[in-house]
N, C-alpha and C positions, 0 to 999 in steps of 0.2 A: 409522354402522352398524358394529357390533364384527362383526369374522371371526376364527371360531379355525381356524388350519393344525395339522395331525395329522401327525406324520410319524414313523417307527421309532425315530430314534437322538436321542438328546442334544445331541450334537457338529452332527449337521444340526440340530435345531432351532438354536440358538443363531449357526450361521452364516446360515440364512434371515431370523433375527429382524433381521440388520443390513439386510436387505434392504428391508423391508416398514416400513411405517408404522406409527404408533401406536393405530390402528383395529386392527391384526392379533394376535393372542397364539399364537404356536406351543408347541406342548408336545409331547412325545413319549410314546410306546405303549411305549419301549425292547423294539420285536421284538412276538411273538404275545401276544396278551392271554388268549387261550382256546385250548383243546385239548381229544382226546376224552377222555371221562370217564372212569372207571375203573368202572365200574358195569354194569349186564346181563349177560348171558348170559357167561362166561371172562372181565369187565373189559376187554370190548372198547368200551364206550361205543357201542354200536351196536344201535338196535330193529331185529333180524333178522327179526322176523313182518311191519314194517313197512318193508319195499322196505330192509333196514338204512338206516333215519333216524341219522344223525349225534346222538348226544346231547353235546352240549358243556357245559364247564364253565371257570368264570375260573380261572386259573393262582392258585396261594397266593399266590405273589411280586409279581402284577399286580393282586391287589384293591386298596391304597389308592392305583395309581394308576390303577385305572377310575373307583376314587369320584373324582379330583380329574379325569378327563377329564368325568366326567358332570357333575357340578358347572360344569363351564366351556364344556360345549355348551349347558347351558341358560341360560345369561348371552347365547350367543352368540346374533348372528341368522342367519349362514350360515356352515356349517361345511364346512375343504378339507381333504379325506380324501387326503395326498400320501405315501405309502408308496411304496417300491422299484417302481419298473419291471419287476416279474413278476410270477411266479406267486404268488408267499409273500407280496408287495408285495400284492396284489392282494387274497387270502385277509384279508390283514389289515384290508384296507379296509374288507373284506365282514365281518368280525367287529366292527368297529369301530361300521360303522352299526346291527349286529343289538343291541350289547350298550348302545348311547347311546341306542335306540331312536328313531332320526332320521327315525321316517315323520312326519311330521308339519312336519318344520323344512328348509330348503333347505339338502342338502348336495351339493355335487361330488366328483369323483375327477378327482384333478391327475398329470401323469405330467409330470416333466424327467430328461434322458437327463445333464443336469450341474449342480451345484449352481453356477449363478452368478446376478448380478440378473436378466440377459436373461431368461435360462431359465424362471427362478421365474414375473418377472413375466408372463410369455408364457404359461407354465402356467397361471398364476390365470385369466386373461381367455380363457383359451380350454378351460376343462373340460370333461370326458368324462362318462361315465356309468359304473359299473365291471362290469365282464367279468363276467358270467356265467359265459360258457364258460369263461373263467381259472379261475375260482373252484371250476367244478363240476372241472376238470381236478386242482388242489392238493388238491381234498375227494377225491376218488379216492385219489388217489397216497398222501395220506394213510393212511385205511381201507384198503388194499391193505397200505403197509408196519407197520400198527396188528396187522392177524388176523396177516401172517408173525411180527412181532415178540412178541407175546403168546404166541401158540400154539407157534412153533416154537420160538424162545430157552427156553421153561419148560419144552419137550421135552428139548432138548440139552442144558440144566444140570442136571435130572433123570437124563439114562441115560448122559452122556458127560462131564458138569462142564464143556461149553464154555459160555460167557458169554452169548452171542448169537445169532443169524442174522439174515439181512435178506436181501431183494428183492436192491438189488443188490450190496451188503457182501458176498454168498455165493457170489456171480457173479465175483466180482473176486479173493478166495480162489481160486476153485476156478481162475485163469488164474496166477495162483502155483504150485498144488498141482502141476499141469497140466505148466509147465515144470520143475518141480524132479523129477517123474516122468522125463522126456525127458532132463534131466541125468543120473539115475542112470541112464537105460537103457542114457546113450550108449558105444557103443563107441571110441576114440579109434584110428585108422589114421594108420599112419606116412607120409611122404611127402616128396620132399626138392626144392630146387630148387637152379637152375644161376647161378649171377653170373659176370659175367667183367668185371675190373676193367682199364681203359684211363687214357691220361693222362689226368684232369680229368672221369672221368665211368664210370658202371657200369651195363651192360646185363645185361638179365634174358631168360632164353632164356624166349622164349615158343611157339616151335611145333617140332614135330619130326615131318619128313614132312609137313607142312600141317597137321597136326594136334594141339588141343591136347599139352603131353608129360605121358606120365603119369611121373611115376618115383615108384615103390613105395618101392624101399631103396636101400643105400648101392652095389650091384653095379649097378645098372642106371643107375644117375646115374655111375658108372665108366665102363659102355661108352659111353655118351655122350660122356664126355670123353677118350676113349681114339681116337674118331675125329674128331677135332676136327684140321683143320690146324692150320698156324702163323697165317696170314692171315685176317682177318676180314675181307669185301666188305661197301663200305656201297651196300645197295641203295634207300633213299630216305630222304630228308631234308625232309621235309613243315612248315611250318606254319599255324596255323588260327588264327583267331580265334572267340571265342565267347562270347555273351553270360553271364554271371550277374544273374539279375532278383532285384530284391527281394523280400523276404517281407510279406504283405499284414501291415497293422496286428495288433494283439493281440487276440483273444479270449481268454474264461477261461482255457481250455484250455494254449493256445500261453506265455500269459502265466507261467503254474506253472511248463507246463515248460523253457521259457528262462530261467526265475529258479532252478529246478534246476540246469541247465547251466551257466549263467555267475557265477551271482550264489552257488551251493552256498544256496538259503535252500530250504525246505520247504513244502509248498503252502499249509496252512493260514499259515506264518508270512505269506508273499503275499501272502493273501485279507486278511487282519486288517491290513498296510500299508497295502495299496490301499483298504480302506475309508476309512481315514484319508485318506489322498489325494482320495479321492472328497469323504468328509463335509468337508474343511477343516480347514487348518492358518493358522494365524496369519502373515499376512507382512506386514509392518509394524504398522501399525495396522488390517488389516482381517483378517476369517478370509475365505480362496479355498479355493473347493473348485476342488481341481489336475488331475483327472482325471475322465475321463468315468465313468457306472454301468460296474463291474469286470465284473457278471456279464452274460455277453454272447454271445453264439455268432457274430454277424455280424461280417463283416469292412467293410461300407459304412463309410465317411467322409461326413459331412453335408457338403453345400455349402459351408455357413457352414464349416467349417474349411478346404477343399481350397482353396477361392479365396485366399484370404491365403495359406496353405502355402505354394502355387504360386508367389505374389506374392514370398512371404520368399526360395524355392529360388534362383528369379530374381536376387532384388537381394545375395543373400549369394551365392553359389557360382558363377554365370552361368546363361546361356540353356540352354547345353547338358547341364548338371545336371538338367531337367527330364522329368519321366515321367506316368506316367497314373494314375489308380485304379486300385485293385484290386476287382474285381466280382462274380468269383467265388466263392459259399459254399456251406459245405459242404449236403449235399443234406436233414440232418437238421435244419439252425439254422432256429432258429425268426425269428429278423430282425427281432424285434420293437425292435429299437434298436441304434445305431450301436457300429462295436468301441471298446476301450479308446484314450483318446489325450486328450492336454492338453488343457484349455479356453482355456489363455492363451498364443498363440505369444511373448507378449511376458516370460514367465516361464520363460525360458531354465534349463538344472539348472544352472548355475555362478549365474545373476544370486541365486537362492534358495537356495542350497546351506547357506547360515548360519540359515538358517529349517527346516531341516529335519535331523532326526537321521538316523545311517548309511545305514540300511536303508530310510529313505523315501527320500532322496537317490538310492542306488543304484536303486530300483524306476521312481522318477520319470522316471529319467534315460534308465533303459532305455527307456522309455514313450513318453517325447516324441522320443527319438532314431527310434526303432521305427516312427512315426507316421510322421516325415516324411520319414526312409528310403523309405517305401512310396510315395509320392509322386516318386520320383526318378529317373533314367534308371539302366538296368542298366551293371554294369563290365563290362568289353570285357578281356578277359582271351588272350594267347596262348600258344596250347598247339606244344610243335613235337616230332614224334616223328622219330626216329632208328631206322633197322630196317639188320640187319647179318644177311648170312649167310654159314655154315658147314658145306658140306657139307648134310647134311638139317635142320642146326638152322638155325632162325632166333632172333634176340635182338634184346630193344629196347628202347632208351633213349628216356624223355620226361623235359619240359623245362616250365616255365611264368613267362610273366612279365603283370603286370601293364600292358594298356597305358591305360586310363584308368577311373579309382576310382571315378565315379557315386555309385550312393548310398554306399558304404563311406566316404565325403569325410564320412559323420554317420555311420555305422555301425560303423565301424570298430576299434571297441572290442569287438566282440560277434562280429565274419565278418575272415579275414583269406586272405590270398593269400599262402602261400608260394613268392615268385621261386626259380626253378632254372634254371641256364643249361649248354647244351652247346656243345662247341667247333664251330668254322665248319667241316665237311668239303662235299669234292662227290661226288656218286654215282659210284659205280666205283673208289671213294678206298681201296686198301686199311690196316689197321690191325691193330699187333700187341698181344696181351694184355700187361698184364704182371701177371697174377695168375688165375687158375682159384678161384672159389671155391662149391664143392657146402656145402650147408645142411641140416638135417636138421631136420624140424619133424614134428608131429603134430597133425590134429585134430580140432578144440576143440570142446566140447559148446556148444547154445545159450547164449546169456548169461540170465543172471536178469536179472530186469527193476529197471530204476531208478525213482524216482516219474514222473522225467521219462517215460520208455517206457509205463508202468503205464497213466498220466492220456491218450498218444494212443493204446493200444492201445482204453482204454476208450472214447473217440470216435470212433475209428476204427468198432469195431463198432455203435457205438450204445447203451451202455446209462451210463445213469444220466445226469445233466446237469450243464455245467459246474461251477453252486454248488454238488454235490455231490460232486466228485471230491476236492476236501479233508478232508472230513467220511467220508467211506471210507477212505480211507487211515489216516487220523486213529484210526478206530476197529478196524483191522487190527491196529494196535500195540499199542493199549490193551487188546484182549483177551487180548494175547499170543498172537492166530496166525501172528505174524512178528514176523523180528529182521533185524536189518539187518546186513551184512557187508560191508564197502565200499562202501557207497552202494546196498547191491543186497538185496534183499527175500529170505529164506530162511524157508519153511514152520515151524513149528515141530510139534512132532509132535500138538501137539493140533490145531492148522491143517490138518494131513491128516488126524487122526481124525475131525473137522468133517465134509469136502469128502467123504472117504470115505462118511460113514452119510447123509446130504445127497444123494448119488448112488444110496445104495442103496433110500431109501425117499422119495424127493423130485426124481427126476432131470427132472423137465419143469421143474422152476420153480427151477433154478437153469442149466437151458439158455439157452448165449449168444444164440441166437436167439428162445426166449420171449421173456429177457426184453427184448431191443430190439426185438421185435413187442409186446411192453407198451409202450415209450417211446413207440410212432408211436399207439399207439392212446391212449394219455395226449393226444398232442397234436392227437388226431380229438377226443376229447371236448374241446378246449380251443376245437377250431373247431368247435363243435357239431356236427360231423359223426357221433358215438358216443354211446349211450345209458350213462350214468353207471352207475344201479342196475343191467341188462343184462350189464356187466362185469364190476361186484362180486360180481353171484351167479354167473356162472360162474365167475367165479375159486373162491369157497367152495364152490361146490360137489364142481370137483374136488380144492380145498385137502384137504376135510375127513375124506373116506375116508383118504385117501395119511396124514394124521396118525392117524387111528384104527388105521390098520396098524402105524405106526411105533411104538406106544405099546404095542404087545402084542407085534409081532416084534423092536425095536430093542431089541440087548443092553447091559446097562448096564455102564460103565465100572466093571472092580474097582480098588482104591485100592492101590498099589504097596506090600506089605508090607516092615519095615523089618530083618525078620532078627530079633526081639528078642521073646521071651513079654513080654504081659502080665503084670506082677508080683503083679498081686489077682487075676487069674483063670487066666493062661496060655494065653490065647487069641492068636491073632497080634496085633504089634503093627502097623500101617500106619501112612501119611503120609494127614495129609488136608490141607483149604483151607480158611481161610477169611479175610474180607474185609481181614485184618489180617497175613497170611501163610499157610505153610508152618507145623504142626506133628504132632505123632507121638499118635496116639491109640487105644485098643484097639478092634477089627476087631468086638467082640461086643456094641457098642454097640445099642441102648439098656440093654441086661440089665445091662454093665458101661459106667460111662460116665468109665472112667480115662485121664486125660491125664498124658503126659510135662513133667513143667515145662524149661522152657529153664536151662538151669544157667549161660547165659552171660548171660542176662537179667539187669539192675540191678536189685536189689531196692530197694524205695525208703526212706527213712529216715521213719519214723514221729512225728510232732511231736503229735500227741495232740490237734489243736484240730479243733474240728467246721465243716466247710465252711461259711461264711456262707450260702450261695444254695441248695444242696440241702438243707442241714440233715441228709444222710444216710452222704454219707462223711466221710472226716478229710483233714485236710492232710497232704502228704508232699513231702519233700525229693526233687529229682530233677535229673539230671544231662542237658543238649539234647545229643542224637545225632546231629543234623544241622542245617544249615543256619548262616544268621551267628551268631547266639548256642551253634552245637556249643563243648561243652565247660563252656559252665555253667551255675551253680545257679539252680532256680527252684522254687517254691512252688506245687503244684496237688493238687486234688482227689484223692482216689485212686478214685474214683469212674467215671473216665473210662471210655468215651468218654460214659456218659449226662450227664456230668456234666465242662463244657469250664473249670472255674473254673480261672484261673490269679492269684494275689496279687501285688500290686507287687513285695513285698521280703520279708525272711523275718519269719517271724510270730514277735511278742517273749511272747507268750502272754497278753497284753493285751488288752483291750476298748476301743475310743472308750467315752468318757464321754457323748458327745454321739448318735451313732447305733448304739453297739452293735455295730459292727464290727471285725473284728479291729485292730489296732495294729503295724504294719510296721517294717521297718530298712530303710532305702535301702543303695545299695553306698557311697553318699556317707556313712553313718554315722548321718542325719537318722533320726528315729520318727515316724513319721505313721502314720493312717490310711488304711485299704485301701479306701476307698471316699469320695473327696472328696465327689462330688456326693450322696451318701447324707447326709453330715456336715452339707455345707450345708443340705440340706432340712429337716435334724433341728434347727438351730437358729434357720430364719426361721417 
């Protein structure tokens, strides 16, 4: 019996195929095969009279490999539908049977939480059916950010020139816009505090009159110090011990922003390791997929790994190294499979470290450390305070020392414990200064947020889902509604001109609470608890007035004039955009349609031979502006960009004899033709 497996990516087919026998053929879908159409009523891909019916269509990029999927379902006798363990995972499966048209032939839906033999073959022999509810949940979410995307994006680049909007891309802006508002409001207040430096140790006044001390300025933190005896009484000398427990394994979330923190890597760079990790990497002679599915919200550990873990805690560190699962999750995760963590305890990050490059290394390392940290008894840590008083002031010195490491014995690259030690006194001990030192501080407005901060603020509330908190960020930057200042996210002024007309004519559906009351009712539909169509039309319906207002009362963005007449007509000159930059062009456009030429722009050298492939521009000499070859010569089109031809070498103004092609100079000196495989053809 031949079985074809179907799975997303390339890299997993080709590590599954070592798995499976000669009966199985795995090929990949490389991601979604279909999407909605561009077609109907605004190119939303949507029959609106008809409850909006999804109208789908095959991606350009995916037709010659749906002909070679269909092709190889119909050779097969039972075909395993094994896409990602979600929602997308899932969507895809459901696209996959709709467009192979598999009623008729025995297919399943396979789910593994990690690419290894077990897994696989456990998958195959025990298949599911696919989700509905999943399906009908990513067709929502879909169609939801389909009308915002369509409708709103072609609003905002019409009357404001921003690039985009989204569901929750506008959400996540406006928690930017939001803080950068609050920084400028913030007033800064002066405030000062009191140190008093002893042998081998420095106390911080902390109460004056039992109460916290305020001191405003530099007179009031005087009289403070002005009644201060000579003698300072030490009135107790406490210490405690206290636990620190570990942090539960990795989910999405956790995962970015700890590779933010420790590792300075960016979430998408993250997501695109870990997949690598997930899908397999070559270690030895066999490809291991190293980690479990990336995208995840649960924090569970399956059996199958805590039992060994526990086993390994044990026989490596001792008995008293050991701790419990982690069980609590968060109230939004969906749970449908286990958090991030190694498949192989026996694949240590130093035993594979030569098997993997920087950046997998470092992620893995984190991963598997992070895994069985979670698994481990908490460090026992002691804290010892020191309290002195002075008249009405009291001051107090703390202390910490390390008394046994627990899990930090594997973590401890990522969590550390800074020891501080105080001298041995006894209470009633008295002690003299030998230094007074008052501080003068002010302050600080909230911080802008990091990706790390960005990625749990947006969990925290509930909007959007882990796979997506890369792909937001991701597309913040690209639009240019933020730039980055020390690791920290700053509005940029189109970014509040955004969030601004966004709030003024759209303020429900970029509400923090809309939209994480969308995320739970996504995942009602996902449990069949929520009627799909039911949604969509309330959403559109209140969508579509709110945009019919925005489009007759939203004022349009004027174009920054440049100080400069028109030279053919004398009209203002302005800056305008387009997809290629920044340039200067006259204001009374269309009437007058004169552009400023760039003076500093290369003009290109004209060689007078007609492009082999468009037949419509000429070749010209041109200088690379960037990248490894900046700096020099090469032979292209001038055509471009309709027109991408680039020649090997420069054109000696010759023809092949053979195909008619032009005739090259290498930098080696050689004359060849500019087209081998033409040459060849022309002569067999």
């Amino acid at each position: 019996m031949k079985r074809l497996v179907i799975v997303e990516s390339p890299t997993k087919s080709s590590t599954i195929k070592q798995y499976l026998g000669e009966n199985y053929e795995v090929l990949s879908s490389k991601g979604h095969i279909r999407d909605l159409a561009i077609t109907n009523v605004g190119g939303l891909g949507l029959d609106i009279e008809n409850d909006f019916a999804p109208i789908y269509t095959t991606l350009k990029d995916k037709q010659t490999i749906v002909k070679q999927l269909q092709k190889a379902a119909k050779q097969a006798d039972e075909i395993y539908l094994a896409t990602d363990p979600d929602r997308e995972g899932e969507a895809i499966s459901w696209h996959l049977k709709e467009v192979l048209d598999l009623k008729d032939k025995p297919y399943y839906r396979v789910i593994f939480n990690e690419i290894t033999k077990p897994a696989v073959t456990y998958a195959l022999e025990h298949p599911k059916d696919i989700d509905e509810g999943l399906v009908s949940s990513q067709e929502t979410r879909r169609i939801l950010d389909r009308i915002i995307g369509f409708k709103l994006s072609k609003l905002l680049q019409n009357k404001i020139k921003s690039k985009s909007a989204g569901r929750v891309q506008s959400v996540a802006l406006k928690l930017l816009v939001e803080r950068e508002k609050e920084i400028q409001a913030f007033k800064s207040e002066e405030y000062w505090k009191l140190t008093v430096r002893f042998e081998g140790f420095e106390a911080e006044l902390s109460k004056l009159n039992d109460k916290k001390p305020k001191l405003p300025n530099e007179q009031a933190t005087q009289d403070v110090i002005d009644g201060l005896a000579k003698d300072y009484l030490v009135t107790s000398l406490e210490s405690k011990d206290r636990q620190r427990q570990s942090k539960p394994p990795f989910i999405t979330s956790t995962l970015q922003q700890e590779a933010s923190n420790k590792l300075n890597m960016g979430g998408q760079r993250t997501m695109i390791v870990a997949q690598k990790l997930y899908e397999g990497i070559e270690v030895g002679k066999e490809t291991v997929g190293l980690i479990t599915y990336m995208r995840t919200d649960s924090i569970r550990l399956s059996q199958a790994f805590i039992t060994p873990a526990m086993s390994h805690i044990e026989t490596t560190y001792g008995k008293q190294y050991l701790g419990k699962p982690k069980v609590k999750t968060s109230k939004n995760a969906q749970d449908a499979h286990e958090a991030i963590r190694p498949t192989h305890l026996e694949y240590t990050p130093e035993s594979i470290k030569k098997y993997l490059g920087r950046d997998e290394y470092r992620v893995y390392k984190m991963i598997y450390e992070r895994a069985l940290a979670s698994l481990m008894a908490p460090a026992l840590i002691q804290g010892t305070t020191l309290v002195l008083s002075n008249g009405p002031a009291t001051f107090k010195a703390t202390a910490q020392a390390l008394v046994f490491d627990g899990y930090l014995k594997v973590y401890g690259d990522y969590e550390t414990v800074e020891a501080t030690t105080l001298p041995e006194f006894k209470v009633d001990a008295r002690l003299t200064a030998q230094e007074i030192l008052p501080s003068q501080h002010f302050t600080q407005p909230p911080p802008r947020y990091t990706e790390a901060k960005l990625i749990k603020t947006m969990e925290q509330i509930g909007i959007g889902r882990p796979s997506t908190y890369a792909t937001i960020i991701a597309t913040l930057k690209k639009r240019a509604y933020v730039t980055l200042d020390d690791k920290k996210f700053v509005p940029t002024e189109q970014g509040m001109l955004t969030v601004e007309q966004l709030e003024a004519f759209f303020d429900k559906f970029i509400d923090v609470e809309y939209t994480a009351k969308m995320e739970e009712t996504l995942d009602e539909i996902a449990r069949k608890e929520a009627e799909q169509v039911a949604i969509i039309r309330e959403f559109y319906d209140e969508f579509m007035p709110m945009l019919d207002d925005a489009k007759q009362n939203m004022k349009k963005k004027e174009p920054k004039v440049t100080g400069e007449p028109c030279p053919q007509c004398g009209a203002p000159m302005v800056y305008r955009e387009s997809r290629y930059g920044m340039f200067e062009a006259c204001s009374a456009y269309p009437e007058c349609k004169y552009i400023k030429q760039d003076e500093t722009k290369e003009t290109p050298v004209e060689t007078g031979i007609t492009c082999p492939v468009c037949q419509k521009g000429t070749i010209v000499e041109r200088t690379a502006k960037k990248g490894r070859n900046k700096g020099n010569t090469f032979y292209a089109c001038n055509n471009f960009p309709k027109c991408k031809t680039i020649l090997r070498g420069k054109p000696t103004g010759e023809l092949c004899d053979d195909c008619v092609q032009p005739m090259v100079e290498l930098s080696s000196g050689e004359i060849v033709c500019n087209d081998p495989e033409a040459c060849a053809k022309a002569k067999d």
